[in-house]
Each structure stands twice: as structure tokens, then as C-alpha cells.
C-alpha positions as CSV (number, residue, x, y, z in Angstrom):
1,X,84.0,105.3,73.5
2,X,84.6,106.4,77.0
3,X,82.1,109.8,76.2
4,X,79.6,107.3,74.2
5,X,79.0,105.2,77.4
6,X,78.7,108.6,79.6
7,X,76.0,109.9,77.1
8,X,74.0,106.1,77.7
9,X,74.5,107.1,81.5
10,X,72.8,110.4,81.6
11,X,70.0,109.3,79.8
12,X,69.4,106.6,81.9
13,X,66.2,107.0,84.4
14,X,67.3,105.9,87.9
15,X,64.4,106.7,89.7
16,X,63.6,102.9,91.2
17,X,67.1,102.7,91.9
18,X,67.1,105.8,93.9
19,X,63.6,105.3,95.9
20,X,65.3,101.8,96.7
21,X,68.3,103.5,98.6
22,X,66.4,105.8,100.3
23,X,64.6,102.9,101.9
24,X,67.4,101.2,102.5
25,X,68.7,104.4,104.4
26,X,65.8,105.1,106.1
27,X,66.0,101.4,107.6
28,X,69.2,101.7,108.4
29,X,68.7,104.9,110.6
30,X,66.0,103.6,112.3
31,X,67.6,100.5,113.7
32,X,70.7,102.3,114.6
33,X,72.1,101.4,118.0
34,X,73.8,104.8,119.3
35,X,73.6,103.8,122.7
36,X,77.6,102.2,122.2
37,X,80.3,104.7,121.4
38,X,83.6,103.6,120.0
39,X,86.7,105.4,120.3
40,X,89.8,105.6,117.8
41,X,93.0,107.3,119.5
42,X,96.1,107.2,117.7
43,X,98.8,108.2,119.7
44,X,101.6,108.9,117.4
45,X,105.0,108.2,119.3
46,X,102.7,107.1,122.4
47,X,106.1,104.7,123.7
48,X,109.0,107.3,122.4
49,X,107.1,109.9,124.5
50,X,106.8,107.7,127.6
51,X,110.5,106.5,127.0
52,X,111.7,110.2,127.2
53,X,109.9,110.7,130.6
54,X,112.9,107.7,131.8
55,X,115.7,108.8,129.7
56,X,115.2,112.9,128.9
57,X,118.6,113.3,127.7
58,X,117.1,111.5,124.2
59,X,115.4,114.6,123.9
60,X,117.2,115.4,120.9
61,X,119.1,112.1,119.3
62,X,117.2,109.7,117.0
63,X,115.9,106.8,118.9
64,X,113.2,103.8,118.1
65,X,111.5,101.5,120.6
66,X,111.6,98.1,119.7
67,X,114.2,95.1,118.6
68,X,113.1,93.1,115.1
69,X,110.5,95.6,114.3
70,X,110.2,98.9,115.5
71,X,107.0,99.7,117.6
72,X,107.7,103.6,117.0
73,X,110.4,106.2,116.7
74,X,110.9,110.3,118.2
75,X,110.3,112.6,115.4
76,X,114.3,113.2,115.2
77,X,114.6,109.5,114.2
78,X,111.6,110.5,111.5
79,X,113.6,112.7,109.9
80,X,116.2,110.1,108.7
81,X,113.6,107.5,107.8
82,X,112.8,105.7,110.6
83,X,108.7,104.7,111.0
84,X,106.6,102.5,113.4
85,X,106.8,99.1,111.8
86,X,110.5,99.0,110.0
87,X,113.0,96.3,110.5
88,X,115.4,97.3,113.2
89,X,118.0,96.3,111.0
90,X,117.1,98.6,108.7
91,X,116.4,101.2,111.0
92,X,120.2,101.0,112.4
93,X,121.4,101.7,109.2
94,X,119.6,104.8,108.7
């Protein structure tokens, strides 16, 4: 069935469907605004880091920031479980 409906596929002629997406691309581009630039930075244990710089001798013990939900956790704490977004709850009993 599956290999029936492929073999209808290939022998389909997509040709207007084709030019129509070029077109489409080509209006695109041209009324593309690349005078804005947006920036994505993901800094990955941005608050465990910045904790550390207070209390260095965390260095090495699992530790989260946060109460009711964790807003991150030191890559020792990762290794038992613990991610940005858990319960604390949950996180204590790791």
C-alpha cells in the first residue's frame, strides 16, 4: 500500500508547485529586514556560576538555586538528577 502510494508520488509532475515556491522565496528575500539582529544566549548554569563566585567552597557539592522550582543546578547536582525546572522537593530527595 505504503510502496503503491510512493510509486503515484514519483510520477507526479510538480513543476507549478515548484515555480510557485520559488516565488514565494524570491519575495521573501527581497523584503527581508536584516537591518535588526536578534540574539539567543543560553547560559547553562548562568546563577550556579554566579552563586559560586559568593560561596566557592560549593565548588564541588551538589547544589540548585531556587525554592519550589529550581531555576538551575552545578553540574555535580546534574549528575544525581537534578535540572533547571524540577520541584525542589524532588530535587532534595535526589
Amino acid at each position: 500500500q505504503i510502496l503503491q502510494k510512493k510509486r503515484r508520488l514519483d510520477t507526479l509532475d510538480l513543476t507549478r508547485e515548484l515555480r510557485q515556491a520559488n516565488q514565494l522565496i524570491t519575495e521573501l528575500e527581497i523584503s527581508r529586514d536584516l537591518t535588526q539582529h536578534i540574539v539567543h544566549i543560553d547560559c547553562d548554569a548562568f546563577y550556579a556560576a554566579v552563586e559560586l563566585l559568593d560561596r566557592p567552597e560549593l565548588e564541588h557539592l551538589p547544589f540548585a538555586v531556587g525554592g519550589g522550582v529550581l531555576t538551575t543546578c552545578n553540574y555535580v547536582a546534574r549528575k544525581f538528577g537534578c535540572r533547571s525546572g524540577m520541584a525542589g522537593f524532588v530535587a532534595k530527595k535526589l
